[in-house]
N, C-alpha and C positions, 0 to 999 in steps of 0.2 A: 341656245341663246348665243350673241353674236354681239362684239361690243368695236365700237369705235369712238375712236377720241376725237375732240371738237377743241383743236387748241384758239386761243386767245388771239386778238393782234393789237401790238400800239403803233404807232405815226412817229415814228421819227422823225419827218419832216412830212408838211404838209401844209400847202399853200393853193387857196382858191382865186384862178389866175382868170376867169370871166365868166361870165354867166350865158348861156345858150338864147335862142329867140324859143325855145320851147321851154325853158324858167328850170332845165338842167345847169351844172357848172362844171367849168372846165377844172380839174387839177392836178396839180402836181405833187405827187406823195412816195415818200418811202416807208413802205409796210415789212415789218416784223412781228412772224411769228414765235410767240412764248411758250413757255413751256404750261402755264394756268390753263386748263382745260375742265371744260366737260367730259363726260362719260356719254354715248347713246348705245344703248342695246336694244335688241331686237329678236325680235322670237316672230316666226312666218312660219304660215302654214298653208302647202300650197293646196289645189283641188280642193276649194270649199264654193258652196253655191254661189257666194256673191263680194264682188272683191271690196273688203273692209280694212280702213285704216283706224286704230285706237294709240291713244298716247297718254300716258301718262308723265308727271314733272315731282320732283322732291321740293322745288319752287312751285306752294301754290297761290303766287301772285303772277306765275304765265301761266296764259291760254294754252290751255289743254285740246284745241279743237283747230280749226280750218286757218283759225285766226294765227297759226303759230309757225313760225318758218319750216319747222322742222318737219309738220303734219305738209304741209305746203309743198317742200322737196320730196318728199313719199311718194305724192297723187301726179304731179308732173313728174316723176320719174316712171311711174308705170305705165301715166299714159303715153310718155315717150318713147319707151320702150314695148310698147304693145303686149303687157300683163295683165292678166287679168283671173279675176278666181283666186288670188291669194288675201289670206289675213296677214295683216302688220300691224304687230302690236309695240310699239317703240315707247321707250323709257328714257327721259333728260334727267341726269343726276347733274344739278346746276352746282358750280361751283364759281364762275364766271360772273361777276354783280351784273344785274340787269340795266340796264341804260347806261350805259359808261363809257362809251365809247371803245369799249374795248373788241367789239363786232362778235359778243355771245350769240346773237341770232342766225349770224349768219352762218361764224363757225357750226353750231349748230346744223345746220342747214346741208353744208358741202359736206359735214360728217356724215349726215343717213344719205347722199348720194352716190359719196364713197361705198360706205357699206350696203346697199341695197344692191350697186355695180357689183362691187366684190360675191356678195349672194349668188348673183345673178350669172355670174363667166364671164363680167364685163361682156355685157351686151350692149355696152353705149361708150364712146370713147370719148377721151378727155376731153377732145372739143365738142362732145356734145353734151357731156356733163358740164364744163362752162358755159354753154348756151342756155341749155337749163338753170344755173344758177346767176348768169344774166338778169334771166326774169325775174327772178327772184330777188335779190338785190345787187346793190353795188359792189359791195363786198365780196360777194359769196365766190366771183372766178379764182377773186386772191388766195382766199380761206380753201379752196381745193387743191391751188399748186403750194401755198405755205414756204416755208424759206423767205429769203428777203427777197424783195420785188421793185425796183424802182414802177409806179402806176402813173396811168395819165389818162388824156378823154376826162371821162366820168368815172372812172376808176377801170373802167375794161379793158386798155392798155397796159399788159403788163408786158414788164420785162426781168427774168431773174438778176441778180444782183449777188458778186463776188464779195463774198467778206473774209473779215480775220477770225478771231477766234470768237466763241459765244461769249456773250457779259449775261452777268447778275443783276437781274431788274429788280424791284421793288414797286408793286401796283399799290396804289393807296386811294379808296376813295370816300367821299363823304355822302352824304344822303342827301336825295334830291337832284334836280338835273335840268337839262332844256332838250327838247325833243332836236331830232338834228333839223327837219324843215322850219324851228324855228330859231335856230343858228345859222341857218344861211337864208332867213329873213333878215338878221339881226346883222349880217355882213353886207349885205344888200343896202339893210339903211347905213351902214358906214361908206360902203364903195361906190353907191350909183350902181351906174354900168360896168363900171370896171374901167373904162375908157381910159381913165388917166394913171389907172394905179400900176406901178412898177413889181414887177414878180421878185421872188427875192431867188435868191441861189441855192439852185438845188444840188450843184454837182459840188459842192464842200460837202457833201454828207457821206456821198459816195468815194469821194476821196479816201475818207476818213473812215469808212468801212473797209473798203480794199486795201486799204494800208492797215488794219487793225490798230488805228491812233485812238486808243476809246478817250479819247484829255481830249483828240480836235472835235469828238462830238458835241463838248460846250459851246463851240462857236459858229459849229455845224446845221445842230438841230434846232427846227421851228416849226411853232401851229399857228396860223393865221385864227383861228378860234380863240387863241389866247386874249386878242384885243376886243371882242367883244363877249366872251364867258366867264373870263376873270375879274372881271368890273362886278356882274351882279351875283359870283358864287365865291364871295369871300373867304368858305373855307375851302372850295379848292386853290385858292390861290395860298388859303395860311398851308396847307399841305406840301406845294412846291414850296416854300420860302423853306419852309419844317427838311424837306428830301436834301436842299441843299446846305443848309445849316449843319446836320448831321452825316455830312460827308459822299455824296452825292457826287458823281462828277458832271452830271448835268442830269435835269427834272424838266418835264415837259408834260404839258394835256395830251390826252391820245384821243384822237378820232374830235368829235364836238363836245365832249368832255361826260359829265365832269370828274371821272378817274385823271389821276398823275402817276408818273412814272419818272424813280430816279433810277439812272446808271452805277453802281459802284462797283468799284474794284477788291473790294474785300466781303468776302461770303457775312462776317463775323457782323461788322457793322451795317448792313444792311440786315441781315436779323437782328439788328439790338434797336435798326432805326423802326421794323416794323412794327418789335411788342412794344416801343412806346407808341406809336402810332396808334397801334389797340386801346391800346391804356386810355387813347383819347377817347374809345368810340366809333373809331371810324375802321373800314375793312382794309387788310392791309394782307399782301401777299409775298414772299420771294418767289422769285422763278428764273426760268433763264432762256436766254431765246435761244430759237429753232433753227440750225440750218436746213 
């Protein structure tokens, strides 16, 4: 058995800055990786009759089958890699909330391509394991290189990104959600075309990382999601009101929501902010990002 970790990501900043004539969108995002992960193991057995992939989940409200990123990354991986005649039998121990924007799928995803490579002697290299997780989704290039990444394009655009020290995050999320194609319907009816709308600044974030200022991340960080998913998901918005109330040095939606994520600077009260969080109900995590 053979295990790899599927870490988390939130958006630091992230802004949808126009829409493609093929109904893509352009944007501008800084991705950080967390330390909140999944677990994926795997157990292969090679020289059997006929190449078979099996998966199991400890979530069973994911697709266990074709339907599931993780199964998905397997089958194009072997068929990229020209394998064939082996069993993969892979296991998601979900810890990651589902819909959240916190890109569990994806991680997921660059996790068993990671390790399926690593099985393998890396027989496919990075650029072609991000080609493959291209197809897969938007996410999935970020979630194979991990660390901070200034993104752009459709998220395929990456560049890594100098920072200071790690901070202490707190994820918080509430039940319930909007799927992301129907958040960048819902920015659509806000923007038009985009035509007129003014992009907001992305290099205060990155300042504010390479200088390790975690106080200029309050003025720093944004999600354009926030103006149309905070309106009809009240409690994620009482959640960010809740991350900064309780000492937070800045809370933000990650990815099209609806998880929040506050910043603090003290281990202690960001564990005191999360078991009241619990207390509400709602799923609530520490963790700390990844360089």
């Amino acid at each position: 058995m053979i295990y790899e970790n599927a870490n988390a990501k939130i958006n630091l900043f992230l802004d949808v800055v126009g829409r493609r004539e093929d109904g893509y969108h352009d944007l501008k995002s800084c991705m950080q990786t967390v330390s909140l992960s999944d677990t994926i193991s795997a157990e292969i057995t090679e020289d059997v009759p006929e190449t078979e992939i099996l998966l199991t989940c400890s979530d069973k409200n994911l697709a266990a089958d074709e339907k599931n990123l993780a199964y998905r990354a397997a089958a194009l991986y072997l068929e990229t890699a020209g394998i064939t005649n082996v069993r993969v039998k892979l296991h998601v121990e979900k810890r990651i909330p589902l819909s959240a924007g916190l890109g569990g799928g994806s991680a997921d995803a660059a996790a068993v391509l990671r390790l399926l490579n690593r099985y393998f002697k890396n027989r496919l290299s990075h650029e072609e394991l991000s080609r493959i997780g291209g197809k897969l989704g938007a996410d999935v290039p970020f979630c194979l290189t991990g660390g901070t990444c200034r993104c752009e394009g459709v998220g395929d655009i990456l560049t890594p990104v100098t920072t200071g020290p790690d901070y202490t995050v707190l994820i918080a999320k509430a039940d319930g959600g909007v799927s992301t194609p129907e958040a960048f319907r819902l920015l659509d009816d806000l923007h038009g075309d985009f035509a007129h709308y003014t992009p907001h600044d992305a290099e205060k974030i990155y300042k504010a990382l390479a200088g390790g200022n975690v106080h200029a991340l309050s003025h720093a960080a944004y999600n354009a999601f926030e103006d149309v998913i905070l309106p009809i998901h009240p409690e994620a918005a009482k959640l960010k009101t809740f991350l900064l109330d309780r000492g937070a040095v800045t809370a933000l939606m990650s990815g099209s929501g609806p998880s929040v994520f506050g910043i603090f600077v003290s281990d202690v009260r960001a564990e005191v902010c999360a078991a009241a969080i619990r207390k509400m109900g709602f799923f609530a995590a520490v963790c700390r990002t990844v360089g």
